[in-house]
N, C-alpha and C positions, 0 to 999 in steps of 0.2 A: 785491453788492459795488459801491459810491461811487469813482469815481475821483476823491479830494478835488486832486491836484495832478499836473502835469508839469513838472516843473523840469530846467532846462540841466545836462546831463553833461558832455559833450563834442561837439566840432562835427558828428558825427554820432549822438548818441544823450542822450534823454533818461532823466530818473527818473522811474517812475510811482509814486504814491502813491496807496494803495487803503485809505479807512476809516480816513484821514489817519496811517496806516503807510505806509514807503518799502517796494515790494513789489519790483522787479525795473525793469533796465534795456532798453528798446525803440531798434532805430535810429528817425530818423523813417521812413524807408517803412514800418515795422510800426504805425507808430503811425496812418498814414494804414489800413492794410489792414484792421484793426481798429477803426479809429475812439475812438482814445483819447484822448477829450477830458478837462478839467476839470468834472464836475459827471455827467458821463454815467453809467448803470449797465453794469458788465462783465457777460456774460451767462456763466454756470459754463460753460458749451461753450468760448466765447470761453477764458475764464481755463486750461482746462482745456491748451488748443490750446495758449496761450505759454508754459506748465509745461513742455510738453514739449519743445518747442525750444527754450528756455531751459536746461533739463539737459544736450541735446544738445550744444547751443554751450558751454558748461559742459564737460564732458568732453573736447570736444576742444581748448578751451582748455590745460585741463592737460595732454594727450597734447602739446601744445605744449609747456608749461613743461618738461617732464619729459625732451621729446626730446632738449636738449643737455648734462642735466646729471641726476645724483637729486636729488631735495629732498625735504623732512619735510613731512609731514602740516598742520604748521602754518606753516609756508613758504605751500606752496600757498593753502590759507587767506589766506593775506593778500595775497598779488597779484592773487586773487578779487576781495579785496573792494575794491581799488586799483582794480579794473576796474568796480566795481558791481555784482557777483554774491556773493549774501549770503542766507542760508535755504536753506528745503528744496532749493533748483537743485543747491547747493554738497553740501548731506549728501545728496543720492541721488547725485550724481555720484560725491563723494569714496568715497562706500559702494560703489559698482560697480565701480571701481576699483583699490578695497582687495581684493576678492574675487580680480580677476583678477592680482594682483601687482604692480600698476603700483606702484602708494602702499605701502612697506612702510615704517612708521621705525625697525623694529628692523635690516634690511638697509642702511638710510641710515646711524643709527649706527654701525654696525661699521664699512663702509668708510671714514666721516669719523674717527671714532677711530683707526683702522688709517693713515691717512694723516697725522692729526695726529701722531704716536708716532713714525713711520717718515719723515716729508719734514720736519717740523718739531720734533722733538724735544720736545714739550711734555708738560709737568708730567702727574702725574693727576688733580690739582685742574684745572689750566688744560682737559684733555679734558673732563672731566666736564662744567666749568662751562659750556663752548662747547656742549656738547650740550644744556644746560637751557635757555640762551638761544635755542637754536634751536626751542625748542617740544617737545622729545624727553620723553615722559614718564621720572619718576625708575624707575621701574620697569626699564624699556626700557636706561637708563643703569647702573641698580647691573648689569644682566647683563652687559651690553657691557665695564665696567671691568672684571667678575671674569673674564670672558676673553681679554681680551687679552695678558694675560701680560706688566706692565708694570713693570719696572728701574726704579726712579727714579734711581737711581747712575746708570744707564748714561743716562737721558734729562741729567741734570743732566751729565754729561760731554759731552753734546750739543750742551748750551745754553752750557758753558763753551767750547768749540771753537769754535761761532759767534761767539764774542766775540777769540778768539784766546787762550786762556788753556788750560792743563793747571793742575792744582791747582801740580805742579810750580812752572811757572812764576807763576803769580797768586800762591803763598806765597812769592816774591823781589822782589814789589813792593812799592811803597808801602803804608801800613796805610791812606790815604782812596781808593786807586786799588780793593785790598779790598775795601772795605765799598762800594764803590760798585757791584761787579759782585757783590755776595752782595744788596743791595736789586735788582738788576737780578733774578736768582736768585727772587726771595722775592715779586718784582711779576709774574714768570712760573707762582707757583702751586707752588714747591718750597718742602718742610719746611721749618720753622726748623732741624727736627734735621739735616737733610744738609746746610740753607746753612752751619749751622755751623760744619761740620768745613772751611770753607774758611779761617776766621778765621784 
């Protein structure tokens, strides 16, 4: 293995590039302990050795991420790679940590869905969709919707509340004050068929 490059990360760490692939990020003191020049051969011992302190700092990266909040699998993933950790570091870590329950994104789902439905009243469209964006497989997501046990009446009376409206009230206003808060309704991921019935 060819160290074709070391390129600036950040003011303590660069990029090494091995066999002109970006292979992992080193602080400079590793890069001195190592000897990771441009042009130099990595010796498999060598490579062998940053592998694994690499996975290690890796791990507890994410036992960091994870400490003040849950996140998804693909969350994680990307503040990785924000940081310069990218390959095998990320899938052996991410894998030993799946095992041990850290990483679950069906357990992430349920609680972010359970939370969207109950603190914010959102659609089943608007759940679902915020779960796909986050990375959540569909798979993962068609479970999590079929157990939640989700009222769209009762979210859409939710969503009406927060605006100050009961249907009650919303049908003794204006017809453009209406349709203003039924597109408000319809840009939240509720039916056309339940915006409807507010007409």
């Amino acid at each position: 293995m060819k160290i074709t490059e070391v390129a600036p990360l950040d003011k303590k760490r660069r990029r090494v590039y091995i066999d002109g692939r970006y292979a992992f990020p080193l602080y400079l003191s590793e890069l001195k302990k190592y000897k990771i020049e441009d042009g130099r051969i990595l010796p498999d011992e060598v490579y062998e050795e940053i592998c694994a302190i690499l996975t290690k700092r890796v791990k507890e990266r994410i036992l960091y991420l994870i400490g003040d909040m849950d996140r998804s699998e693909y969350n994680i993933r990307q503040k990785l790679f924000s940081c310069g950790y990218q390959g095998a570091f990320v899938d052996n870590a991410v894998s030993a940590l799946k095992e041990y329950g850290y990483i679950d994104d069906l357990r992430y789902a349920r609680y972010y869905a359970e939370s969207m439905r109950d603190n914010k009243g959102k659609s089943p469209f608007a759940i679902s969709h915020a779960l796909y964006e986050k990375g959540i497989d569909r798979d993962i997501i068609s479970r999590v919707m079929d157990e939640l046990e989700l009222n769209e009446e009762e979210q859409l009376m939710r969503a009406l509340a927060k605006k100050g409206y009961t249907p009650e009230t919303l049908a003794k206003e204006d017809v453009s004050v209406r349709m203003r808060v039924c597109r408000y309704l319809l840009r939240k991921g509720f039916s056309s068929a339940i915006v409807g019935t507010l007409y």
